[in-house]
N, C-alpha and C positions, 0 to 999 in steps of 0.2 A: 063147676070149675072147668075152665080150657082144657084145651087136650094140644096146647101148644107149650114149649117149654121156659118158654119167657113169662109166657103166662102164668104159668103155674106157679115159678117162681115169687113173682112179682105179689099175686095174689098169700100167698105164703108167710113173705115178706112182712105184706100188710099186719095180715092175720096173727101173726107170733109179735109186730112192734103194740098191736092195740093189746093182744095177751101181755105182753109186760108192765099196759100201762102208762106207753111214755109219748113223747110228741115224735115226730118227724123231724121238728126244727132239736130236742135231745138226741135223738139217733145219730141224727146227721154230725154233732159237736162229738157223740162218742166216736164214731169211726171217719173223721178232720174229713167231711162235705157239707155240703149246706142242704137246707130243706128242701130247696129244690129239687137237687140231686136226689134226695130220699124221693121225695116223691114222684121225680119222674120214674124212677125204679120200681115204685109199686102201680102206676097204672102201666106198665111197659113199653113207654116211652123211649125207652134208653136200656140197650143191653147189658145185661150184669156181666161185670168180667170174675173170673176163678176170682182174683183179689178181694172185690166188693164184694163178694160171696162169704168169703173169709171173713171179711172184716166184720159184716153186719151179724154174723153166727156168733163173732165174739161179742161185738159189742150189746145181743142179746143173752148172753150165756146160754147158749143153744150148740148141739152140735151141728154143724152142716147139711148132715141128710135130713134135718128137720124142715131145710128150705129147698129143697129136693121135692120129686115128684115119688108118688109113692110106687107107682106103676113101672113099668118099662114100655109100654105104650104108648109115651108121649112121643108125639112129634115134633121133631126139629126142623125149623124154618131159616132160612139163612137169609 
């Protein structure tokens, strides 16, 4: 896993939508984006904002620090 925090996210992400089960193109319809959107978010293409964080912890029924880095060793890149 990265040690960048998008990264880790992103990969997280992934990991918890295939743990449910469900497509990218369902993700997307449960928290109102398109597939795209999902998937740019999981290769990290695209920054997650606090919201998309939110949204995708719900629409997993997951709590947030699940898409979280487990460490505080990650590095943030701007």
């Amino acid at each position: 896993m990265s040690n960048d925090l998008y990264s880790v996210i992103a990969e997280k992400l992934r990991w918890e939508r295939e743990r449910a089960n469900i497509t990218q193109k369902e993700l997307g319809a449960r928290c109102g984006m398109s597939r795209v959107s999902v998937s740019q978010y999981e290769v990290n293409s695209r920054r997650m904002s606090i919201e998309s964080l939110y949204r995708f912890a719900q629409a997993l029924q997951i709590p947030v620090s699940r898409l979280l880095p487990d460490e505080i060793s990650v590095q943030v890149t701007m």
